[in-house]
N, CA, C and O atoms as CSV, one atom per row, in Angstrom:
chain,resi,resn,atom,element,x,y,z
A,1,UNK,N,N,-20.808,-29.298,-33.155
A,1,UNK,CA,C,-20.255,-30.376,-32.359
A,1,UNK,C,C,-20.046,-31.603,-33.226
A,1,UNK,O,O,-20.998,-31.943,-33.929
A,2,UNK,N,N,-19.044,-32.237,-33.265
A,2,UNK,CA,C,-18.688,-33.667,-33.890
A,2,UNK,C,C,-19.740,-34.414,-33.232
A,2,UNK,O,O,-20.328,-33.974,-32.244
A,3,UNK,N,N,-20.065,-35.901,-33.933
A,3,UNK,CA,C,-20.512,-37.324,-33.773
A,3,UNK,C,C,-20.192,-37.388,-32.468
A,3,UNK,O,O,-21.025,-37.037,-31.632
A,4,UNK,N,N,-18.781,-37.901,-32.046
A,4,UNK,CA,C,-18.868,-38.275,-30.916
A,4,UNK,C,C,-18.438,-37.667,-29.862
A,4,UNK,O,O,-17.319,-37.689,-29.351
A,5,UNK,N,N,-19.939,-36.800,-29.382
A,5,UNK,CA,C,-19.609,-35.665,-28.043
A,5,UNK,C,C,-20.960,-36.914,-27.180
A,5,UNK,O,O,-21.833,-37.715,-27.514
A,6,UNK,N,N,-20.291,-36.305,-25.868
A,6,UNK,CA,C,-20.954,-36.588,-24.514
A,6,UNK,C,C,-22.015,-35.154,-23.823
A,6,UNK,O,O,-21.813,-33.955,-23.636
A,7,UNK,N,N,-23.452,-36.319,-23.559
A,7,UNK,CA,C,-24.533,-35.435,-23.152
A,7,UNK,C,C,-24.255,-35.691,-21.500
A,7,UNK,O,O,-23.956,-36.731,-20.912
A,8,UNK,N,N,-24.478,-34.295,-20.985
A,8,UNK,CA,C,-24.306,-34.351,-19.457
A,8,UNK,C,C,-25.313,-33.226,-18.829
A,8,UNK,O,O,-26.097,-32.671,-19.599
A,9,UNK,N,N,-25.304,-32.827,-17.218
A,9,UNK,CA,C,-26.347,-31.830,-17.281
A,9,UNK,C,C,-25.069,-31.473,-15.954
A,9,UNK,O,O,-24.333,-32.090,-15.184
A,10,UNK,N,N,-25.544,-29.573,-16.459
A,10,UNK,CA,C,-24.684,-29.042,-15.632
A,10,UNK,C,C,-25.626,-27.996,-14.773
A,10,UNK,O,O,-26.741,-27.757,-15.238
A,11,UNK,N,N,-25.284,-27.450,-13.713
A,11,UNK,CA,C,-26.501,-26.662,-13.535
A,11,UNK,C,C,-26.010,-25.423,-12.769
A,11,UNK,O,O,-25.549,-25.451,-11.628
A,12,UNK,N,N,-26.117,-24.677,-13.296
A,12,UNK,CA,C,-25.713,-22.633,-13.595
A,12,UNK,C,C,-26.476,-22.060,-12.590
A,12,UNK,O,O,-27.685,-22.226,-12.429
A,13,UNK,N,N,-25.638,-21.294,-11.836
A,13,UNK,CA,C,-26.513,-20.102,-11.519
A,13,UNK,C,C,-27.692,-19.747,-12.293
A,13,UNK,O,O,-27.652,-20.263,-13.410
A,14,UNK,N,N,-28.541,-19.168,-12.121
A,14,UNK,CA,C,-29.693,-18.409,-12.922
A,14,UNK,C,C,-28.968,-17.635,-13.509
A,14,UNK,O,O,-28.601,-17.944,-14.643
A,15,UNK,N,N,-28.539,-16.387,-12.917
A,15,UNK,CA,C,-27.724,-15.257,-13.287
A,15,UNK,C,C,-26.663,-15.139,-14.622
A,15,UNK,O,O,-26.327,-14.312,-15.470
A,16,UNK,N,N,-26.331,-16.736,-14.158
A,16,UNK,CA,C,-24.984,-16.920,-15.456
A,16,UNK,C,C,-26.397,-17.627,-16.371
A,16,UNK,O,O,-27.064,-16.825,-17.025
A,17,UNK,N,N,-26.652,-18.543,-16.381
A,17,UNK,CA,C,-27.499,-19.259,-17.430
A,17,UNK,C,C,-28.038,-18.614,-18.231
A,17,UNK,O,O,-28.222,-18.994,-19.387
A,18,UNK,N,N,-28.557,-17.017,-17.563
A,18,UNK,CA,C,-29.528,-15.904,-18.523
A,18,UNK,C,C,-28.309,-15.371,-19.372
A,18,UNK,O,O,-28.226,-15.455,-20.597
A,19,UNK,N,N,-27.403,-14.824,-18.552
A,19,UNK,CA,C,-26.128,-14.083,-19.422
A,19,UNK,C,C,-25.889,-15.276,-20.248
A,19,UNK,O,O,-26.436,-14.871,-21.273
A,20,UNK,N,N,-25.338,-16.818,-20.636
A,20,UNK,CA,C,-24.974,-17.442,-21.217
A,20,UNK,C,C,-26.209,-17.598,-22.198
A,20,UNK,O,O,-25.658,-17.506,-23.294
A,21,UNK,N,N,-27.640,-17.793,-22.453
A,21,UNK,CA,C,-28.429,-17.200,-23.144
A,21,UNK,C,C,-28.364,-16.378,-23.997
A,21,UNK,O,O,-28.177,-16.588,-25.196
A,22,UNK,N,N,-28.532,-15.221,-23.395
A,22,UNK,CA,C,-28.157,-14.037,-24.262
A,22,UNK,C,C,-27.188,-13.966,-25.148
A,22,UNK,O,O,-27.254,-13.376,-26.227
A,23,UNK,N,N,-26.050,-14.703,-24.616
A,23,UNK,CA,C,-24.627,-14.769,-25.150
A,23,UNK,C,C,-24.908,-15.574,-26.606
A,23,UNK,O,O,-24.465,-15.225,-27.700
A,24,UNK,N,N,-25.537,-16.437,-26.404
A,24,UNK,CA,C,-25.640,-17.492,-27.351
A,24,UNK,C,C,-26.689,-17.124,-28.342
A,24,UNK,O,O,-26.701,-17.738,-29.408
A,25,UNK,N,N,-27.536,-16.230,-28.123
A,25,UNK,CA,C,-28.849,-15.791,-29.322
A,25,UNK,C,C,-28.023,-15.123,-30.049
A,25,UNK,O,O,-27.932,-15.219,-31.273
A,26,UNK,N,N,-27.067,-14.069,-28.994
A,26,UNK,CA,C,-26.526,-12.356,-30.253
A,26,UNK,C,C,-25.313,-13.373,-30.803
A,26,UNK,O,O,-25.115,-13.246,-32.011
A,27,UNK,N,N,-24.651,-14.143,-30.276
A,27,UNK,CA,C,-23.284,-14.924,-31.119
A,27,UNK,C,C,-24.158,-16.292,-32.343
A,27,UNK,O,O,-23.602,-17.014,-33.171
A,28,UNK,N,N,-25.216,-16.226,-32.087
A,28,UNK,CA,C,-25.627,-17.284,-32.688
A,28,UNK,C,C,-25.037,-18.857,-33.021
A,28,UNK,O,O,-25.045,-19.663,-33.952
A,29,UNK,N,N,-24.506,-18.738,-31.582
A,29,UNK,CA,C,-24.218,-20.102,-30.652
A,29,UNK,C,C,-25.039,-20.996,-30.023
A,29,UNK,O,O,-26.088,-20.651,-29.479
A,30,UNK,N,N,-24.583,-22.265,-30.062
A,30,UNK,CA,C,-25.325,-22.839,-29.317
A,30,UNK,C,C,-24.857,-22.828,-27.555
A,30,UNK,O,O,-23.676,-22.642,-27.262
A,31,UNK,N,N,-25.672,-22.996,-26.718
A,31,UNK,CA,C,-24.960,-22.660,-25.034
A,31,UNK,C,C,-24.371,-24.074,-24.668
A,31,UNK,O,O,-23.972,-24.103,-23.504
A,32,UNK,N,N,-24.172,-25.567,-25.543
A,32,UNK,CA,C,-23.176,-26.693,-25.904
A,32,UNK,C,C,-21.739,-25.997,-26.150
A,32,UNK,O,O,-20.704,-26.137,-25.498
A,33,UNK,N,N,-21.987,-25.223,-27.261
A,33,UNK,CA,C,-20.863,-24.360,-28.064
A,33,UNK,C,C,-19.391,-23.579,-27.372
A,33,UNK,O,O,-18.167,-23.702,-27.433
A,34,UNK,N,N,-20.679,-22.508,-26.532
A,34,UNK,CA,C,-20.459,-21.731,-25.487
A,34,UNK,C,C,-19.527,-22.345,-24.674
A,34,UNK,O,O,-18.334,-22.089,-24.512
A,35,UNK,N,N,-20.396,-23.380,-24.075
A,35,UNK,CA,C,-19.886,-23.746,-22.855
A,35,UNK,C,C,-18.138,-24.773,-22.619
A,35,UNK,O,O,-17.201,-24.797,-21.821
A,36,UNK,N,N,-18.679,-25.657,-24.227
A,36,UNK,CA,C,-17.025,-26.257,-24.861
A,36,UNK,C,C,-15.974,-25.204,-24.847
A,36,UNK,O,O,-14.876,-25.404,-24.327
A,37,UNK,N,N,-16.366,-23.885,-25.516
A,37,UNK,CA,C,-15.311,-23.157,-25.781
A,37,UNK,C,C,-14.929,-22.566,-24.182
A,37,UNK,O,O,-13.721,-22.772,-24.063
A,38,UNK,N,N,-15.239,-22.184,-23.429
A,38,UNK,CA,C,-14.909,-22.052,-22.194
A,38,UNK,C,C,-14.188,-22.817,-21.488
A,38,UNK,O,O,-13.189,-22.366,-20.927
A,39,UNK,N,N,-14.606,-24.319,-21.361
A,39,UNK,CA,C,-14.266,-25.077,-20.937
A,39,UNK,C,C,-12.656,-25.710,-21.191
A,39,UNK,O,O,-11.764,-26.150,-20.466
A,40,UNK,N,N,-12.876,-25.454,-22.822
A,40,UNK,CA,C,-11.160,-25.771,-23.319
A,40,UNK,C,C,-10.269,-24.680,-23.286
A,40,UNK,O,O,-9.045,-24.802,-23.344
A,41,UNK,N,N,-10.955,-23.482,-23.182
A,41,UNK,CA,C,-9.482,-22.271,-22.760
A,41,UNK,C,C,-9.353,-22.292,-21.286
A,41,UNK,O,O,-8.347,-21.642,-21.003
A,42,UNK,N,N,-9.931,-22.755,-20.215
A,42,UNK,CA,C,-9.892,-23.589,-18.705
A,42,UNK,C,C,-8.498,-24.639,-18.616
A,42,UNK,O,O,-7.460,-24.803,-17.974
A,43,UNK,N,N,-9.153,-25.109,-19.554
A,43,UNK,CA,C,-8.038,-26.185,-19.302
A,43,UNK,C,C,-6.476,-26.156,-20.235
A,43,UNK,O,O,-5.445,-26.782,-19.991
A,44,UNK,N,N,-6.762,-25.205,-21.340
A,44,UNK,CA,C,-5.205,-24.761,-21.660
A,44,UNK,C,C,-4.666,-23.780,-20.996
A,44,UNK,O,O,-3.466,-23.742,-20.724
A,45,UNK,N,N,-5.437,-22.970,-20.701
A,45,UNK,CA,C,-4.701,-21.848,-19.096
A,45,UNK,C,C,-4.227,-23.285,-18.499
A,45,UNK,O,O,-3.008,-23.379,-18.647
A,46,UNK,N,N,-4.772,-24.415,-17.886
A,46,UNK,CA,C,-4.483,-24.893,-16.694
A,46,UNK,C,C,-3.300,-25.347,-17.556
A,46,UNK,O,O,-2.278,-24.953,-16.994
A,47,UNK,N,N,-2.946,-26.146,-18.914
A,47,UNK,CA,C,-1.961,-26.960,-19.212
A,47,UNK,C,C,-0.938,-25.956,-19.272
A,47,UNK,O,O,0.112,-26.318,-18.740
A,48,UNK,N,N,-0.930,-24.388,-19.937
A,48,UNK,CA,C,0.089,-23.394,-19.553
A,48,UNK,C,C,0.460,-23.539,-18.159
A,48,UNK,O,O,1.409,-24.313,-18.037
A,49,UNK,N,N,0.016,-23.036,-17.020
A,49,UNK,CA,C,0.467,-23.062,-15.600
A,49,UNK,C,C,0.811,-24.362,-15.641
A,49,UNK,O,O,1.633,-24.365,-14.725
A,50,UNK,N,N,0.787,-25.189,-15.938
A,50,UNK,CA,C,1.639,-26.199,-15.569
A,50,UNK,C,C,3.104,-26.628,-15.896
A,50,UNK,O,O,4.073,-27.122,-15.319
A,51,UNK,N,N,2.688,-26.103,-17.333
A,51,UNK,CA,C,4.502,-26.003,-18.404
A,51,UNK,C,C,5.188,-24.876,-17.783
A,51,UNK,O,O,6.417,-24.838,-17.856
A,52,UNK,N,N,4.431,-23.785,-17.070
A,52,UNK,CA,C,5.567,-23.033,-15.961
A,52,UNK,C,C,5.894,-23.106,-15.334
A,52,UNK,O,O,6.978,-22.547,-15.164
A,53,UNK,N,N,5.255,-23.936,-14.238
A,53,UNK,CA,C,5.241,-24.582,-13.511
A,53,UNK,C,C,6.941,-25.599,-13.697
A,53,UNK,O,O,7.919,-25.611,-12.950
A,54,UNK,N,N,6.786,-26.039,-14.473
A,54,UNK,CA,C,7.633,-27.509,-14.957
A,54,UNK,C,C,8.771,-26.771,-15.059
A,54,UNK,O,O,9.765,-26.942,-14.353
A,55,UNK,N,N,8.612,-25.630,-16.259
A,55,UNK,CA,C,9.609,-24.819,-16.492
A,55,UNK,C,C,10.823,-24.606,-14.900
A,55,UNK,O,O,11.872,-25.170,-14.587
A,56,UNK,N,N,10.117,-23.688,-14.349
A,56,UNK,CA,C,10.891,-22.913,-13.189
A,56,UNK,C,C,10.913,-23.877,-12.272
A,56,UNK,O,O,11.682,-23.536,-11.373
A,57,UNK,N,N,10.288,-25.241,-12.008
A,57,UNK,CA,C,10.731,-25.978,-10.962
A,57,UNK,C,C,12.131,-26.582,-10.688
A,57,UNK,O,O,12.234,-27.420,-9.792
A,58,UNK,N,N,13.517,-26.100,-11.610
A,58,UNK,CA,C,14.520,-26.396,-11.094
A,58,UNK,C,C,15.126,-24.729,-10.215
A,58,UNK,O,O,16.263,-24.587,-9.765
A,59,UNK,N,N,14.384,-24.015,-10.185
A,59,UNK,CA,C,14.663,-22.493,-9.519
A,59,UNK,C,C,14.999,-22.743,-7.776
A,59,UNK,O,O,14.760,-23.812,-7.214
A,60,UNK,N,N,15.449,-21.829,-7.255
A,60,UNK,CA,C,15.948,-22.204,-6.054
A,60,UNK,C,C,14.241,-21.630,-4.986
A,60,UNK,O,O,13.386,-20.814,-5.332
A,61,UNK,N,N,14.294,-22.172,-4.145
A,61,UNK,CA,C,12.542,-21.862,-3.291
A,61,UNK,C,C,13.370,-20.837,-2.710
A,61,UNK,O,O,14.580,-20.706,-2.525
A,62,UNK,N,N,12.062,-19.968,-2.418
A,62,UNK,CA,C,12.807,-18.555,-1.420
A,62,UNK,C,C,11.504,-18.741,-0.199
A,62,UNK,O,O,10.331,-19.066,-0.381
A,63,UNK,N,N,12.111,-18.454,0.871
A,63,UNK,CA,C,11.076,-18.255,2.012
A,63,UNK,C,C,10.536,-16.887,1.988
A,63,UNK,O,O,11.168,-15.866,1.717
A,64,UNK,N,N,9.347,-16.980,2.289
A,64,UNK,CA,C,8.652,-15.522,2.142
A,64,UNK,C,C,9.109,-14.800,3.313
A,64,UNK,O,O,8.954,-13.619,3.004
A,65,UNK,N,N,9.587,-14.852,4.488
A,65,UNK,CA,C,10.485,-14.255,5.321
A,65,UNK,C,C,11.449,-13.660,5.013
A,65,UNK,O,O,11.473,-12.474,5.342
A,66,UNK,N,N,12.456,-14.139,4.374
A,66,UNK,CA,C,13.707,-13.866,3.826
A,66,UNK,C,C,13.458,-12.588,2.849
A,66,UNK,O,O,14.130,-11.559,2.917
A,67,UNK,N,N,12.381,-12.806,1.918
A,67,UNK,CA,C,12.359,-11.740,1.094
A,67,UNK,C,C,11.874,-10.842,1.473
A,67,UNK,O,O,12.209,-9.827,0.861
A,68,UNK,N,N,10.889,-10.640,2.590
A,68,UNK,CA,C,10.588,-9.586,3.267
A,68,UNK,C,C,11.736,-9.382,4.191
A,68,UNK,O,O,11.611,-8.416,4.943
A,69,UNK,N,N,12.822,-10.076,4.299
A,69,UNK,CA,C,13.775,-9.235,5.372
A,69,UNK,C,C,14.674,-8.274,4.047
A,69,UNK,O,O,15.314,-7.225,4.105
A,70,UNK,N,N,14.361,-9.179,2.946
A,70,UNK,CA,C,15.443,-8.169,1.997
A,70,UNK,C,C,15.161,-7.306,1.715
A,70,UNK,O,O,15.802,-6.284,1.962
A,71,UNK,N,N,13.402,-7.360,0.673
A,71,UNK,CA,C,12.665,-5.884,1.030
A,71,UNK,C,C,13.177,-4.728,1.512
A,71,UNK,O,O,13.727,-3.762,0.983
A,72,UNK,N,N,12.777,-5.126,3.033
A,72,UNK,CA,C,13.161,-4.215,4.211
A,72,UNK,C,C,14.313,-3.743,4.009
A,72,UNK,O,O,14.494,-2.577,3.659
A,73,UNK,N,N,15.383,-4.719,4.232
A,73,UNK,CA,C,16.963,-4.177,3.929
A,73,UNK,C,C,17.495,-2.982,2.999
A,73,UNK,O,O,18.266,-2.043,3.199
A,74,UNK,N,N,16.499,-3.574,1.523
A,74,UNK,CA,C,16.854,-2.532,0.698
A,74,UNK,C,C,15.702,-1.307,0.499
A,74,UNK,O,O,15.577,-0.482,-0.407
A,75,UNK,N,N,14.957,-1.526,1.661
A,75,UNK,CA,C,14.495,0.122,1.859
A,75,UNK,C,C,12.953,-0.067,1.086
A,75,UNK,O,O,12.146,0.767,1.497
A,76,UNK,N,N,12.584,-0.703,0.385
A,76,UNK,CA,C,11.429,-1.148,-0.352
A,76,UNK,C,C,10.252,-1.270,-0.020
A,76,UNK,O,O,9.272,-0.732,-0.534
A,77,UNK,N,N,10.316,-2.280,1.222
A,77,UNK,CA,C,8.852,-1.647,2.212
A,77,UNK,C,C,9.492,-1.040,3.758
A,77,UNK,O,O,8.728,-0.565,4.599
């Protein structure tokens, strides 16, 4: 971890806390480590869905009716 990180307290399931444990003895991580690296592929998934988001928002909206009438039409369900 760099100089300037922030101390906070988070508080885990048991269940996960033991698995994140474990995780961190056999990777020889710290569960700080762990938990950063999780935390920042969270939030670049989230910044992806959003650039697709951005992407396709000039696309035309379809009603979910409509496409189940087309579905239907073309025999599909």
């Amino acid at each position: 971890m760099g100089t300037a990180t922030k101390r906070t307290t988070v508080y885990f399931d048991p269940g996960l806390h033991r698995a994140l444990r474990l995780k961190a003895a056999e990777t020889d991580r710290s569960l700080s480590e762990l938990v950063n690296e999780a935390v920042r592929l969270s939030l670049a998934e989230d910044a992806e869905d959003l650039a697709a988001f951005e992407e396709r928002s000039a696309e035309p909206d379809l009603l979910f009716e409509e496409v189940l009438k087309d579905l239907q039409r073309r025999g599909k369900i």
